[in-house]
C-alpha positions as CSV (number, residue, x, y, z in Angstrom):
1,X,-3.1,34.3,65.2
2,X,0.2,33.2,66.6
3,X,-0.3,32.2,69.9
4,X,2.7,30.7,72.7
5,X,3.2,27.2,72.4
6,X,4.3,26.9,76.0
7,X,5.8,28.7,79.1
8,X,8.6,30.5,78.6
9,X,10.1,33.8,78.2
10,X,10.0,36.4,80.1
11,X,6.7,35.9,81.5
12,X,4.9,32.7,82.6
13,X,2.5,33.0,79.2
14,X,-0.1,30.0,79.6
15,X,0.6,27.4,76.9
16,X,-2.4,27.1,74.1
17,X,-3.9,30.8,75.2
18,X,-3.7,34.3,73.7
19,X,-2.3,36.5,76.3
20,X,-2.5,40.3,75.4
21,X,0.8,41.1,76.7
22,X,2.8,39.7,73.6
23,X,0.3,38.8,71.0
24,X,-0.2,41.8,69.7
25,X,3.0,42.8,69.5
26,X,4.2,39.7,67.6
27,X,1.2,40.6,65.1
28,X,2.5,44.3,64.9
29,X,6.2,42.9,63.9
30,X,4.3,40.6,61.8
31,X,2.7,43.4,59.9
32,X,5.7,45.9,59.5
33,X,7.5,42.7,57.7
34,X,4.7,42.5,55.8
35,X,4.7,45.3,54.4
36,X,8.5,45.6,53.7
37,X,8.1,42.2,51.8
38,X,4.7,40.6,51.1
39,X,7.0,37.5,49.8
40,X,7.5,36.5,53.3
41,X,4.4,35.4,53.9
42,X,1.6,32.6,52.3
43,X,-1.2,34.7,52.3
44,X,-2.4,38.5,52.6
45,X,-1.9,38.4,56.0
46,X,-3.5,41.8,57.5
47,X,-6.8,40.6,55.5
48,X,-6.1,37.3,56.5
49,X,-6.1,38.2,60.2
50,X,-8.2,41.3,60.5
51,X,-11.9,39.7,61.3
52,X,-10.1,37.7,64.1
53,X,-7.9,41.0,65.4
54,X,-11.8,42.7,65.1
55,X,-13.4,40.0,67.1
56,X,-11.2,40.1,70.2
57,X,-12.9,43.1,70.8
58,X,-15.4,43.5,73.8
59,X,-18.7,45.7,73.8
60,X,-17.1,48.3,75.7
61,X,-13.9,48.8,73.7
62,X,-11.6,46.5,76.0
63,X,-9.3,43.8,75.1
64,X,-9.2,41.1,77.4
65,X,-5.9,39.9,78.6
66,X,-6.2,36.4,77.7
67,X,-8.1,34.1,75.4
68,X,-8.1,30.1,74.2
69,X,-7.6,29.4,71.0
70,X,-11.4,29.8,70.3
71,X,-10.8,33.6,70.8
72,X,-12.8,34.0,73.9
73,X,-12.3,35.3,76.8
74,X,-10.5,33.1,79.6
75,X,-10.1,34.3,82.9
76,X,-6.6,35.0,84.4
77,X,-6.7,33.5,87.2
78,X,-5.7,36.1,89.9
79,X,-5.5,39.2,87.9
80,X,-7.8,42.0,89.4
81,X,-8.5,43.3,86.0
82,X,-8.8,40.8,83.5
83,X,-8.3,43.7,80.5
84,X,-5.1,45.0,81.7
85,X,-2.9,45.4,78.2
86,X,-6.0,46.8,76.0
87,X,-3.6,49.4,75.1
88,X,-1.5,47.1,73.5
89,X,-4.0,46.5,70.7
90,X,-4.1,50.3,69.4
91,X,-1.4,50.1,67.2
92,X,-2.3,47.0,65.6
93,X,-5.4,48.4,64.8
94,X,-4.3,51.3,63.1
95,X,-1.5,49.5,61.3
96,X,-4.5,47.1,59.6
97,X,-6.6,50.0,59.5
98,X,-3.2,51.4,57.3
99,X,-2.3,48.5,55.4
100,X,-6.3,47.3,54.3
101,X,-7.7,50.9,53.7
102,X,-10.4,49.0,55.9
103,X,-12.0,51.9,58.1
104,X,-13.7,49.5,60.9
105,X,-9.7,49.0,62.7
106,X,-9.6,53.0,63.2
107,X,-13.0,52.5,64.5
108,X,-11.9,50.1,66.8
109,X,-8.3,52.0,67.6
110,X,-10.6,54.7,68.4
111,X,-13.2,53.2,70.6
112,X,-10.2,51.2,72.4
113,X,-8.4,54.4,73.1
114,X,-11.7,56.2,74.8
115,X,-12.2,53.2,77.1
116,X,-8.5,53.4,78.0
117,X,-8.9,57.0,78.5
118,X,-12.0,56.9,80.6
119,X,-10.1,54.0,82.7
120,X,-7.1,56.5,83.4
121,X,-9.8,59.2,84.4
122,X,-11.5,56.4,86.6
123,X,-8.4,54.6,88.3
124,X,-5.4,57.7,87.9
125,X,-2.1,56.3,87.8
126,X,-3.5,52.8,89.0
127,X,-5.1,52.1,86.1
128,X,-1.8,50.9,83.9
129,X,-2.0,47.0,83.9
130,X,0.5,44.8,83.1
131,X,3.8,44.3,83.3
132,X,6.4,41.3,81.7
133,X,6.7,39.4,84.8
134,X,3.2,39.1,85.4
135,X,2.7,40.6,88.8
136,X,-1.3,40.7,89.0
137,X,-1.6,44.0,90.1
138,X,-3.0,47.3,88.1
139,X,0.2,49.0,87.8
140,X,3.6,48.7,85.9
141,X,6.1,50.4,83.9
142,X,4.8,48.7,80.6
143,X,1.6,49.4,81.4
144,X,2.5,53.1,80.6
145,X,5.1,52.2,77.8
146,X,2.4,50.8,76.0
147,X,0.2,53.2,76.4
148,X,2.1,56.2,76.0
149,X,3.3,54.6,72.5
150,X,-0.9,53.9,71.8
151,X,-1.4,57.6,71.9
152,X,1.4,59.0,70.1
153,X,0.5,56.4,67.4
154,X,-2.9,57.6,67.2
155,X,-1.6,61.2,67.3
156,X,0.7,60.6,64.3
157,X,-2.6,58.6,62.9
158,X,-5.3,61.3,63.0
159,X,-3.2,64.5,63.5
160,X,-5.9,65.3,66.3
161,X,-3.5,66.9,69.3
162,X,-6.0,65.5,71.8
163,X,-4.3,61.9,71.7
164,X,-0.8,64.1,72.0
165,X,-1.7,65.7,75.1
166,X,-3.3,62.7,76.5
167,X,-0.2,61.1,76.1
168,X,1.3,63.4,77.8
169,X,-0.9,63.0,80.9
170,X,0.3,59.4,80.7
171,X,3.6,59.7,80.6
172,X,3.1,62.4,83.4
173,X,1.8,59.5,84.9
174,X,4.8,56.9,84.4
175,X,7.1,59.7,85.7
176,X,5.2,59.8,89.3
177,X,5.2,56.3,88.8
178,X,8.9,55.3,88.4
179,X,9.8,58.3,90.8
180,X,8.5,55.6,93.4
181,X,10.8,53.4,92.6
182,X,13.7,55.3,94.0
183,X,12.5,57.2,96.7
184,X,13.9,59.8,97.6
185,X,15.4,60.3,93.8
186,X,18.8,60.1,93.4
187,X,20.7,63.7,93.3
188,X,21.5,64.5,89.8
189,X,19.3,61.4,88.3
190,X,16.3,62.4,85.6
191,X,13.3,62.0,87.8
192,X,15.5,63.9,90.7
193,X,15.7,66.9,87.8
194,X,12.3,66.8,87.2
């Protein structure tokens, strides 16, 4: 799994540690090149990968935020929820699930998206971790980005219109979210529209 080599970016990722924010969407680009051009690469990469993607996993359908290069868990040191970005896992799933013809990554989309689901229900619009500057709070706009785009992929996955309309209740979400950001909206402006 590629993993940052040091600080940098956008965010202060922690040098020799999977962080959940980016990792798995470097493994997503990773696996949309790879299946444009399997040349690209030294080995079947989605097979090559998929036990590890699969054993990031927690019992209860989480992803934590950040592990060593051991693939456990690490603690982020002054996050209050140490799984915020789960969401961010979803479409890799599927995507291997896609590419393999291996069932067990839907499985795991699946499961991933209920605990997601069942956090919104639990936390409401608070439940949305993860942002790219790493404040360690619960909320941020790519908390919902990332989300939103987890449920429309397993919408277009499985066809079942439950994932469409829970995406909509996210993005209903975002909206009362980023309405907070400019408060009272500003006349004429999307959120004041809406």
């Amino acid at each position: 799994l590629p993993f940052c080599e040091k600080s940098g970016w956008g965010a202060p990722f922690e040098p020799e540690k999977l962080d959940s924010l980016a990792l798995p969407e470097m493994i997503y680009d990773a696996l949309v090149i790879f299946e444009k051009d399997k040349s690209l690469f030294r080995n079947d990469y989605p097979a090559y990968i998929l036990e590890e993607v699969l054993s990031l996993q927690q019992p209860d359908g989480h992803f934590r935020r950040l592990y060593g290069p051991d693939l456990k868990p690490v603690e982020k040191i002054g996050w209050i929820s140490q799984y915020s970005e789960t969401q961010t896992w979803i479409p890799v799933l599927l995507k291997l699930s896609l590419i393999t013809g291996d069932k067990r990554p839907l499985d795991a989309a699946l499961r991933t998206a209920e605990r997601c689901w069942l956090d919104l229900q639990e936390q409401g619009m608070f439940a949305m971790g993860g942002c790219e500057t790493d404040y360690p709070c619960l909320w941020d706009v790519d908390g919902y980005r990332t989300m939103l785009w987890a449920f429309l992929d397993l919408f277009d996955f499985t066809n079942d219109p439950l994932w469409r309309d829970r995406a909509e209740q996210v993005q209903l979400f975002g909206n009362t979210m980023m309405m907070g950001y400019n408060v009272p909206p500003l006349p004429g402006s999307f959120y004041d529209s809406i």
